[in-house]
C-alpha angles and dihedrals in degrees: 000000000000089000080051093055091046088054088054093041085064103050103055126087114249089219093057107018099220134090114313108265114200086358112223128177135216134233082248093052097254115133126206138161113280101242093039088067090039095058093043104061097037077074090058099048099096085060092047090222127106129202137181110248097227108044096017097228111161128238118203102203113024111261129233130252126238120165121247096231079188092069093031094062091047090053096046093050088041091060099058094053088062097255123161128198111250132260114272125237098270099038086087120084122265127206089274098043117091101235136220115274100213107046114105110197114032116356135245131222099262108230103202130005120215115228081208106057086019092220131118117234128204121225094273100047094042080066083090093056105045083042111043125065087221085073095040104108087038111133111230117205126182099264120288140181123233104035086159088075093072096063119088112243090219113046104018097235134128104266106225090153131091127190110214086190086065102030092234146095123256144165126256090259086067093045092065091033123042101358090041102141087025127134095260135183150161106279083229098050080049091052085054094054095049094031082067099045081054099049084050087043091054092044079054101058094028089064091037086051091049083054100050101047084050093055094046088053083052094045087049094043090049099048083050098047091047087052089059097045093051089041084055099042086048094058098036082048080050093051099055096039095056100065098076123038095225094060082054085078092049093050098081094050092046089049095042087053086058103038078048097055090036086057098053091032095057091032078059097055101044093050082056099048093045090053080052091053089049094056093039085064087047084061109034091054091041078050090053095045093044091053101040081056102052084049090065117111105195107077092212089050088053105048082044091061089031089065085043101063118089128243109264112260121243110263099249087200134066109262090242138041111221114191138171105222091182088060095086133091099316101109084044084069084032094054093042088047096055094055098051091104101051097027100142097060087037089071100050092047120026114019084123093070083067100054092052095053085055089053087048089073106113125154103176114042096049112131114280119240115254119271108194128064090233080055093049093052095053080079102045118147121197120242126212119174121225118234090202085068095042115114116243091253085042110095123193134207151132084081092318097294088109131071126184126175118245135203087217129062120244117241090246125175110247104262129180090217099059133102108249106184100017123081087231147133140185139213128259095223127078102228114220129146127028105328139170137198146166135217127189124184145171136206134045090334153292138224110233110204159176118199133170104254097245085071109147113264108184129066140021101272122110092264090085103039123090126253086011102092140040098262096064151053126202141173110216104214118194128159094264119038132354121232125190120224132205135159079345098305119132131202124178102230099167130036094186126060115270105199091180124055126197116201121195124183127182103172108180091059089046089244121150122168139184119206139181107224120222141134078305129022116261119197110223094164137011114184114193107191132113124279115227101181146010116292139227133195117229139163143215129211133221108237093244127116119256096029119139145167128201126185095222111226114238110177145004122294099243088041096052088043083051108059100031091048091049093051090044091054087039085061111043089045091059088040091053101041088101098043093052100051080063091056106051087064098057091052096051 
């Protein structure tokens, strides 16, 4: 018998581990399937080099394939007298694989266990129950250890029950003895029940997780933005100070004051971020768990390692991290630049304003961008849209807050502000502060945009399209997808139509975002830059008849005057309190 399994042994290709099939043999000796080979060394093309897979010898250039009759000819007789190639080495079971219950020598790896005849069964003794009717309405599970575990200690019967007045599983004796009165079920009616509280448990951490890994990339982006803001503070501080020898003495204190607040600022962010990455491993290892155990076949062994798993953990951080990058050392260069003309008298006055600039950097406690649509309107700005802008096939009506494409030009007046290729048009009113709009349109799509207001007016480049230059932002909207654009690039942020676009700007903190309004807000874009200049909104229009775009109205005018123009004036008057206090020197 052992010379019959060498036999076997030999005649069975090491890639596939069965009988040879088409036997060819190598320049080293060494015989595989055909296709085998074949298959092999079309993965090492790229590579123009060919090995054998057993004893690694190389072939330059691949070699060709005849068949060896003489093995041919062995399998095929082999064949007939029942011979099967033999295991390979890791089909027997290890000391972590559950093995196979029947063999007698050495075992197999078992591939499937019965929760009837709790045994586990390898692929050749399987063969009975798959074959004969007896084993028909046996239940075949993937291989498991401790099958044992399945049976009641007391009555030595399967136990396919499960008191939920006792939290356990039991037998049906049990069912009519001791937990007679009991809540009783099916343990799989029970799985069912707790299979679905962990699939809601792992949606739970695996948003929490997404959360958290979004809020760590803020978190970096942020401690790297704020380096380069200090680093910068620290050579335009450099710059100034150096043009008169008496600011030199000033330079190191300025620069210490930075380095200082940089230090605490960034030590800060990482202690948060760490405490993020700490959580994140929570997470990661309760996801692993969660899944290894829906993945559980055996309903007992799952309501045993259900009770085991420990309640989630409240979150202990915010589940999301708001900052202001624009909230760094930028006034300190601000408040030394102002005084360049009258430095002298500067130094002996007002150094301290410095300093406090310095002491004004703070990355986590800016204010958080609204969440609900009634806390983004709080902040709505009225659009009206400028005829002087509008493309000669745009038309414009409803008090210029509608726009419809047209076949036939407008008799518009010749105008140096409008767009004369591009089917276009801008708003009336210079966006600063914290604003809000929305913008609702029909038809094959529309470009939602914000642009700076020098944008380029006249010609077909890139200079005067939205989203395809640096000095706009669009959403391109389409009745299948949306894309953002910027300086030509393209990503795809929404698979399904948003007929309805929120826009928030908060320029000052260099925040622009893109919604889809519904009966809740869905972020579809955040941009996170600096703002140089004022902004406008503007849109584009597909060339297709029956498109149009209208900017909604949300308050009243006074009201949305009211708020965007407060927070404008909120914001410049924080932005300019170091620059003030200058100023009320030179006019003493």
């Amino acid at each position: 018998m052992a010379r019959v399994q060498q036999q076997g042994e030999t005649l069975s290709c090491s890639i596939c581990l069965d009988l040879l099939k088409d036997p060819v043999t190598l320049n080293c000796g060494h015989s595989f399937c055909k296709n085998c080979i074949k298959d092999h060394w079309d993965t090492e093309e790229q590579r123009r080099s060919y090995s054998c897979p057993q004893c690694r010898k190389i072939f330059t250039p691949r070699p060709s394939l005849k068949k060896n009759v003489m093995l041919a000819d062995l399998v095929e007789e082999r064949k007939k007298t029942g011979l099967k190639a033999a295991p390979a080495h890791h089909c027997y079971a290890g000391a972590e694989d559950v093995a196979c219950d029947v063999c007698r020598k050495r075992k197999l790896k078992a591939l499937k266990s019965c929760l009837v005849c709790l045994v586990s069964y390898c692929e050749e003794h399987l063969d009975s129950h798959y074959q004969s009717p007896a084993f028909k309405k046996h239940k075949l599970v993937e291989p498991y250890k401790n099958l044992q575990e399945n049976i009641c200690p007391r009555h030595d019967k399967m136990m396919d029950l499960f008191c939920r007045t006792d939290q356990q599983c039991i037998c049906s004796l049990c069912s009519v003895d001791e937990h007679k009165g009991h809540d009783t079920v099916s343990a799989a009616a029970e799985r069912t029940d707790k299979q679905r509280e962990l699939e809601l448990s792992l949606e739970e951490v695996q948003q929490r997780l997404q959360d958290r890994d979004r809020d760590v990339k803020v978190l970096q982006q942020e401690r790297k933005t704020l380096t380069l803001s200090a680093d910068k503070a620290v050579k335009d501080t450099d710059e100034v100070i150096n043009m008169i020898h008496l600011l030199l003495r000033r330079s190191s204190d300025v620069k210490q004051q930075i380095r200082s607040k940089l230090e605490t600022e960034v030590s800060r962010v990482r202690d948060a971020e760490e405490k993020l990455q700490q959580e994140i491993t929570e997470l990661k290892k309760r996801e692993a768990e969660q899944k290894l155990l829906s993945l559980t076949h055996d309903h007992n062994q799952f309501l045993l390692n259900y009770r085991s798993l420990s309640a989630l953990s409240p979150s202990t951080h915010s589940s999301t991290i708001h900052v202001r990058p624009l909230r760094h050392f930028e006034d300190v260069a601000a408040a030394v630049a102002k005084v360049s003309g009258q430095l002298q008298e500067v130094l002996t006055k007002t150094w301290t304003d410095i300093s406090l600039a310095v002491g004004e950097v703070d990355v986590l406690l800016a204010e958080p961008e609204p969440k609900t649509r009634g806390e983004f309107i709080r902040y709505s700005q009225e659009i009206t849209l400028d005829q002087n802008t509008a493309n000669k096939y745009l038309l414009l009506s409803e008090g210029n807050i509608k726009v419809t494409f047209m076949k036939k030009a407008q008799s518009y007046p010749r105008h140096t502000d409008r767009f004369t290729d591009y089917r276009q048009v801008l708003s009336k009113e210079s966006l600063t502060g914290r604003c809000y709009w929305e913008v609702e349109w029909r038809g094959r799509g529309v470009y939602v945009a914000v642009t700076y207001e020098n944008i380029s007016r006249s010609g077909r480049s890139h200079e005067c399209l939205f989203g395809y230059n640096d000095k706009s932002w669009a959403l391109d909207c389409d009745q299948n997808r949306c894309h953002f654009i910027h300086n030509s690039i393209r990503t795809v942020v929404s698979d399904v139509k948003v007929s309805r676009v929120g826009v928030y700007l908060d320029h000052r903190a260099g925040l622009l975002s893109f919604y889809r309004v519904s009966k809740t807000m869905t972020l579809l874009h955040r941009v996170q830059t600096v703002f140089t200049q004022p902004l406008c909104a503007g849109v584009w229009l597909y060339p297709s008849p029956g498109v149009t775009a209208e900017f909604c109205k949300l308050t009243s005018p006074w009201s949305a005057t009211f708020h965007c123009t407060a927070s404008a004036r909120a914001e410049e008057c924080t932005s300019r309190s170091v620059v003030d206090s200058w100023l009320s020197v030179f006019d003493s």
